[in-house]
C-alpha positions as CSV (number, residue, x, y, z in Angstrom):
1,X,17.9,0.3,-66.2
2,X,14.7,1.6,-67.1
3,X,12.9,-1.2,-65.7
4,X,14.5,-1.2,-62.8
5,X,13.3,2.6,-62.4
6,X,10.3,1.8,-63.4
7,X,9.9,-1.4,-60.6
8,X,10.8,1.7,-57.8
9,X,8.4,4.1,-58.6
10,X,5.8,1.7,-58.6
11,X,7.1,0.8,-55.2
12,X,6.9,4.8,-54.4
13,X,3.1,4.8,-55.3
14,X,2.4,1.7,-53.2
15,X,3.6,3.2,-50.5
16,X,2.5,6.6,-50.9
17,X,-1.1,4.9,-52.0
18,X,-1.0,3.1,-48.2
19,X,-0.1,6.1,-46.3
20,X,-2.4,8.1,-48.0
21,X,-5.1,5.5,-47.5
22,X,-4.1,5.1,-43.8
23,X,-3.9,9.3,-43.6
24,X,-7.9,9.1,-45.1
25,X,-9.1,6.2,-42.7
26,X,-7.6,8.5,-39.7
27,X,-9.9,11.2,-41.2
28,X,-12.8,9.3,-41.7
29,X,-12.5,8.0,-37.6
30,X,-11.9,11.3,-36.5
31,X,-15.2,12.4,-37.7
32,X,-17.2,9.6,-36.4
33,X,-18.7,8.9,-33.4
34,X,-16.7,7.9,-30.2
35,X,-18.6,4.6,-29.8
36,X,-17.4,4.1,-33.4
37,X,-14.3,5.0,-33.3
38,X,-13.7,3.0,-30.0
39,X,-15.0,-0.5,-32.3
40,X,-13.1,0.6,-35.1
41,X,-9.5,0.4,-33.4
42,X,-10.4,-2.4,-31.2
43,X,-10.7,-4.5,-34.2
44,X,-7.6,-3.1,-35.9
45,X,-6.0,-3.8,-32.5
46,X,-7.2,-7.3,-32.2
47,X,-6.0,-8.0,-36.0
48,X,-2.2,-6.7,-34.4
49,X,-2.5,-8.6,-31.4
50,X,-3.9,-12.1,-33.5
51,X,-0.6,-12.1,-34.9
52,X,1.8,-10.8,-32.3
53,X,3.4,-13.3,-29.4
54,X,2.8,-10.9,-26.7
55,X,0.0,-10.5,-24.3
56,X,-0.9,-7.5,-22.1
57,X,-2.2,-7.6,-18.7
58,X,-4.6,-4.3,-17.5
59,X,-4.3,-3.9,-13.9
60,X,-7.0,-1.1,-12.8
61,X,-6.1,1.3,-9.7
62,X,-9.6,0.2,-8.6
63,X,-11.5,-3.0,-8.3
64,X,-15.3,-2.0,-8.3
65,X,-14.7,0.1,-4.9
66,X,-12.1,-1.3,-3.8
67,X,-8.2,-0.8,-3.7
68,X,-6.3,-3.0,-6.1
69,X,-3.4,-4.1,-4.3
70,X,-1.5,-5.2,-7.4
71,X,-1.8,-1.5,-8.6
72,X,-0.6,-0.1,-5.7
73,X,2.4,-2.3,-6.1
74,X,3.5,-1.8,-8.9
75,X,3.2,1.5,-8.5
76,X,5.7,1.7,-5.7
77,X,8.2,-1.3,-7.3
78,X,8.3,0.5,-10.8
79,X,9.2,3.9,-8.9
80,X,12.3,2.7,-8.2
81,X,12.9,0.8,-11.7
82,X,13.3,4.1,-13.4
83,X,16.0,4.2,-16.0
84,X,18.1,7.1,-17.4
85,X,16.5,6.8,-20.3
86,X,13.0,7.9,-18.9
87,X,12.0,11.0,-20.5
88,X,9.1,12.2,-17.5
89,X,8.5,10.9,-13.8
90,X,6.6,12.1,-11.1
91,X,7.7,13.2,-7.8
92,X,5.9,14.0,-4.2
93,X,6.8,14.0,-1.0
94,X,4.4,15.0,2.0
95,X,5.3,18.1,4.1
96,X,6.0,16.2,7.6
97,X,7.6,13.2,5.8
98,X,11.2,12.1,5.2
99,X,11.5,11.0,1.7
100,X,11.1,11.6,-1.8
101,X,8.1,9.3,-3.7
102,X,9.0,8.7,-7.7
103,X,6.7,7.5,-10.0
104,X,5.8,7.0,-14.0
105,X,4.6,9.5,-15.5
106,X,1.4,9.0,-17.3
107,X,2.1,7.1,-20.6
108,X,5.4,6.9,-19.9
109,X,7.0,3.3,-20.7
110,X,9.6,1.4,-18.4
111,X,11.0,-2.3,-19.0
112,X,11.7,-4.3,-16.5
113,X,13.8,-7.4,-16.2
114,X,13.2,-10.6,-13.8
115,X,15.1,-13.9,-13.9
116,X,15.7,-13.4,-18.0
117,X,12.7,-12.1,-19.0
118,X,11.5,-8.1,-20.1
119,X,8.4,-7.3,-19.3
120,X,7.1,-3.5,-20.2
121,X,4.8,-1.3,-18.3
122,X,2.8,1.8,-19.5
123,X,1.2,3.8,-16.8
124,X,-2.4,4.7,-19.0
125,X,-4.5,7.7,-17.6
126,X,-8.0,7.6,-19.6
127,X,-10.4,10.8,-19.5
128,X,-14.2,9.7,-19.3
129,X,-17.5,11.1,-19.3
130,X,-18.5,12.5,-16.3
131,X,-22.5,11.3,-16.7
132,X,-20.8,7.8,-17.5
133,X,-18.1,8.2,-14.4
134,X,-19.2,6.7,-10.9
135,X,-17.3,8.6,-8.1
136,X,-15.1,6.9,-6.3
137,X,-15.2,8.2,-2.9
138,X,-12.4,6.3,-2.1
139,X,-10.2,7.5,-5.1
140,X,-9.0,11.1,-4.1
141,X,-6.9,11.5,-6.8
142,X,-10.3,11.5,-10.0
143,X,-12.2,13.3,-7.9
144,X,-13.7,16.2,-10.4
145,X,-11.2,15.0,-13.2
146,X,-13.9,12.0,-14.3
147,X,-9.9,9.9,-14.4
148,X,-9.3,6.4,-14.8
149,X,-6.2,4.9,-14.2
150,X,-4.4,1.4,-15.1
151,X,-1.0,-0.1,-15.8
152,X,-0.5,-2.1,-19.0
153,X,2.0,-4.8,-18.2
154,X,3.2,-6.7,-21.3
155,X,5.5,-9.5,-21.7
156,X,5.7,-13.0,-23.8
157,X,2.4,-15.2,-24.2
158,X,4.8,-18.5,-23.3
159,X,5.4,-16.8,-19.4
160,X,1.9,-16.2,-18.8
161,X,2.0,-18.6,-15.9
162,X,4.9,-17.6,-14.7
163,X,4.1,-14.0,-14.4
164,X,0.7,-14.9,-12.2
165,X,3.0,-17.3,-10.3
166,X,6.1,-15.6,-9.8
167,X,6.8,-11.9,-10.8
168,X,3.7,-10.7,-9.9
169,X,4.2,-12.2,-6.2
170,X,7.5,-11.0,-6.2
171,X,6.6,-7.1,-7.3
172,X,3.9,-7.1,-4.2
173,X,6.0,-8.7,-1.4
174,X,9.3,-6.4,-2.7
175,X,6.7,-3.0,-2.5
176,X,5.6,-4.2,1.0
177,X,9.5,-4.3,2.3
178,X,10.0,-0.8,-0.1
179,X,7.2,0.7,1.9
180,X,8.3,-0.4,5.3
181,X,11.7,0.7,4.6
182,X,10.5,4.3,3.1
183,X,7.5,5.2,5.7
184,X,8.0,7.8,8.7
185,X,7.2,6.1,11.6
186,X,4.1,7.4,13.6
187,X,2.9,7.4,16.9
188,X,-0.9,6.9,17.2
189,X,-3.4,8.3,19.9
190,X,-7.1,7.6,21.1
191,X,-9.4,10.1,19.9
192,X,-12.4,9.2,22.1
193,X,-15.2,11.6,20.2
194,X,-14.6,9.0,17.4
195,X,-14.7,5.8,18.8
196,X,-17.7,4.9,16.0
197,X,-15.4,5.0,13.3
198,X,-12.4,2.9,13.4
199,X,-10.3,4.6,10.4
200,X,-10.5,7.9,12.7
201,X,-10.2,6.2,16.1
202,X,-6.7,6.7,16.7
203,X,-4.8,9.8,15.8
204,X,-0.9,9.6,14.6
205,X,1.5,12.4,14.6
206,X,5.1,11.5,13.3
207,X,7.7,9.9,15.6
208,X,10.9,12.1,15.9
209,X,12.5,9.9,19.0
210,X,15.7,10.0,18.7
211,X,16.3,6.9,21.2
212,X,18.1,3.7,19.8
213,X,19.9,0.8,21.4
214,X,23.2,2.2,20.2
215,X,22.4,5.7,22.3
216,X,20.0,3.6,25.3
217,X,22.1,4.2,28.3
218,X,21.1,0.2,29.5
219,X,23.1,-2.9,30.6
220,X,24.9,-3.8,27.4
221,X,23.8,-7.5,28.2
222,X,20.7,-6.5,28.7
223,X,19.9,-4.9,25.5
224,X,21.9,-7.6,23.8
225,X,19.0,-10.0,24.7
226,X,16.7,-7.3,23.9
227,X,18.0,-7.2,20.8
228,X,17.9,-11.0,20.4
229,X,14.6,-11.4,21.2
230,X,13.3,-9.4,18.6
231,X,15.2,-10.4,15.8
232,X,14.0,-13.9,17.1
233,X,10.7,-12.8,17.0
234,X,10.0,-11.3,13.6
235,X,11.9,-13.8,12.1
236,X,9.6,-16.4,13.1
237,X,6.3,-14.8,11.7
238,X,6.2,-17.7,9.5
239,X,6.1,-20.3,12.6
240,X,3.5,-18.5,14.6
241,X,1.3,-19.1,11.9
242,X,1.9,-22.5,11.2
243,X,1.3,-23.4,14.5
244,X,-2.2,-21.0,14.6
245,X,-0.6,-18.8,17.2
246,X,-1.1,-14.8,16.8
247,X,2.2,-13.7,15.9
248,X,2.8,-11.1,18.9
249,X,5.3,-10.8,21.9
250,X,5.3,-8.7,25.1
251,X,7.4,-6.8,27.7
252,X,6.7,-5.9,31.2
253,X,8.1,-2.4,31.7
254,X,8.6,-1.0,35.2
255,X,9.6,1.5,37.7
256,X,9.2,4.8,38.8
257,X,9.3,7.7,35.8
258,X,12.5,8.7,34.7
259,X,13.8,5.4,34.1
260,X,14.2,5.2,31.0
261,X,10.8,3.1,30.3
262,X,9.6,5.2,27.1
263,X,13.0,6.2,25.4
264,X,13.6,1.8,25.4
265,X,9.8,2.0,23.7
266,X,10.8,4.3,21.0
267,X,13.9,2.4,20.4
268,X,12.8,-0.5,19.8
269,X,9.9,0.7,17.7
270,X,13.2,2.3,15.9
271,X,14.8,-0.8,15.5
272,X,11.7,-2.9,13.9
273,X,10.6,0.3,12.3
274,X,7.4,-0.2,13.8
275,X,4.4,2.4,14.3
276,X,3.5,2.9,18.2
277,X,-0.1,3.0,19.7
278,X,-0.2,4.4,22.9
279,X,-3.4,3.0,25.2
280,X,-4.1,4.4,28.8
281,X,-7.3,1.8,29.7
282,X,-8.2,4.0,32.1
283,X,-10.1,6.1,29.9
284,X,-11.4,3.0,28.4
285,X,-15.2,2.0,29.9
286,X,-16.2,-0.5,28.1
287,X,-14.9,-4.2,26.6
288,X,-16.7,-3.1,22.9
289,X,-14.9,0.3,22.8
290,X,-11.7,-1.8,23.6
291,X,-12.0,-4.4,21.1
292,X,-12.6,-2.0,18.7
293,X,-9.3,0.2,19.3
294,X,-7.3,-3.2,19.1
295,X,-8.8,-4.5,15.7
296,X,-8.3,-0.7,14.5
297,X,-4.3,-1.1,15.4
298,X,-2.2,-1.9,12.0
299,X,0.2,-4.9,11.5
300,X,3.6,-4.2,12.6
301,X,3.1,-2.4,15.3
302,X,3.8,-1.5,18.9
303,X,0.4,-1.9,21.3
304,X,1.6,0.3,24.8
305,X,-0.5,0.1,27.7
306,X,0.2,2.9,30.2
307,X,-0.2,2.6,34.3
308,X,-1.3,-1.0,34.1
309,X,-1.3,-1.5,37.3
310,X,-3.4,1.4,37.5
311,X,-6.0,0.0,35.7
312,X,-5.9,-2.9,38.3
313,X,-6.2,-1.5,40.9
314,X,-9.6,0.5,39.1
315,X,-11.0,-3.0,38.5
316,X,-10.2,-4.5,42.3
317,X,-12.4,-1.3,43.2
318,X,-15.0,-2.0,40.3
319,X,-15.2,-5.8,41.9
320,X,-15.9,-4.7,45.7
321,X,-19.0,-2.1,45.1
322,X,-22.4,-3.4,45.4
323,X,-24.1,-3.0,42.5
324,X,-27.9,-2.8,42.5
325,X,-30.1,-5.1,41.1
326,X,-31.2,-2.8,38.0
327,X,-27.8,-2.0,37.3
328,X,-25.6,-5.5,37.2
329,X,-26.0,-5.6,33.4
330,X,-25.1,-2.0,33.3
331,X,-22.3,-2.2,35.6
332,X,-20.8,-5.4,33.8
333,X,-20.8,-3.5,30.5
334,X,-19.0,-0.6,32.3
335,X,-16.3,-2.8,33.1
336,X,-13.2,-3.6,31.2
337,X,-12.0,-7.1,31.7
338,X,-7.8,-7.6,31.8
339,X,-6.4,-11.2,31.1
């Protein structure tokens, strides 16, 4: 009996020994440098992770200057894989948009689970030096806060491959459809003072048309091959670009105003939940300005060319003058070309 008692309070000091020894090393790193203390439980961590079976992945909001997409995913994917059992998320939603935007909150940890397999995330949010902090001047979030930002993604050392192969993929095409499905549709306009700078080139305001092909007051035949069509088209996305053709399609609208012309515009860009970018080329004067608001236009979008015929009849006059000599090359530049 005795020994017994004896054989636990040895055990007691052991343990009381380590914690105090653990209690004095925290001590001791507090007061030393931060360069130190940064070495110090790096090595401890590496002596963890030597032994452990997991591996963690660090994916930084920012690549040198440059957005990480696999950040931004997984930002907007683990928004939606919040669990009851999160204790703090963040939520936003612009003033002229429709819905709400949750995310983690910093340090917060979610678990995720794909085909089997748990993978856990921690959002980090790491302070810096502001002498040892190059701005960002594409990160608006830092700013003055010196902030840098990363998700720790961790999971078994066996699925490494399959993580790079397959989740990974999966999380960035499943934010891309999550995005689509969440955005506020916009309608985009030229803003012709800055035609040098293609991110400010065209100017969107939100679309609030209430048209669809359920309220269209159109030949129900007709809009059923509307309809057709386009689910024909953006399901073959993937053939256009096997055969190297530029996945796009295009309507001829007519007749006089009133028709109805611009309500079946903003339903269809309803129905494929496209942005619209409205063009009048009659204010365009030159073939570099209008190559320039076409490679500024975003994927999944609606291009609409007002009064084309218009514009026609512009270059039919353009063709008939008689330029002279010293202006030709001035007068071709002038000109915008339609195919």
């Amino acid at each position: 009996m005795a020994t017994s008692a004896e054989s636990n309070m040895a055990i007691a000091k052991t343990i009381i020994s380590a914690v105090g020894s653990a209690a004095a090393m925290a001590m001791v790193a507090h007061n030393l440098p931060p360069e130190v203390q940064d070495y110090l439980f790096f090595g401890i961590r590496n002596l963890f992770i030597k032994f452990s079976n997991q591996l963690t992945i660090v994916i930084d909001e920012f690549d040198g200057m440059v957005s990480n997409e696999v950040y931004e995913s997984a930002q907007i994917y683990l928004g939606s894989k919040l669990s009851p059992n999160t204790r703090r998320f963040k939520i936003s939603k612009p003033e002229k948009e429709k819905n709400f935007n949750m995310s983690m909150e910093r340090n917060e940890e979610v678990t995720d689970c794909f085909k089997g397999q748990k993978f856990k995330w921690i959002w980090i949010c790491r302070q810096v030096q502001s002498k040892d902090y190059f701005y960002n001047p594409r990160d608006m979030n830092s700013t003055l806060k010196s902030e840098v930002r990363s998700y720790e993604l961790t999971f078994n050392r066996k699925n490494k491959d399959f993580v790079l192969e397959c989740y990974l993929p999966y999380i960035i095409n499943e934010a891309k459809l999550r995005k689509q499905e969440i955005r506020t549709l916009k309608i985009h306009t030229v803003d012709y003072e800055n035609m040098h700078d293609l991110s400010a080139v065209w100017t969107p305001v939100n679309l609030d048309h209430p048209a669809t092909f359920e309220t269209l007051a159109m030949d129900v035949e007709q809009k059923e091959r509307i309809v057709k069509d386009l689910d024909r088209f953006v399901k073959r996305k993937e053939y256009y670009r096997k055969v190297g053709k530029a996945w796009k399609r295009g309507y001829l609208l007519y007749g006089p105003p009133g028709t109805g012309k611009s309500s079946l515009i903003a339903a269809m860009a309803n129905y494929l939940n496209f942005d619209i970018y409205d063009l009048e080329l009659t204010e365009v004067k030159k073939n570099t300005d209008l190559r320039r608001l076409l490679v500024a236009t975003a994927n999944k979008s609606i291009l609409v060319v007002e009064d084309i015929d218009a514009t026609i009849d512009l270059q039919e006059k353009l063709s008939s003058r008689v330029a002279a000599p010293s202006n030709e090359s001035h007068e071709e530049e002038s000109k915008v070309r339609i195919f």
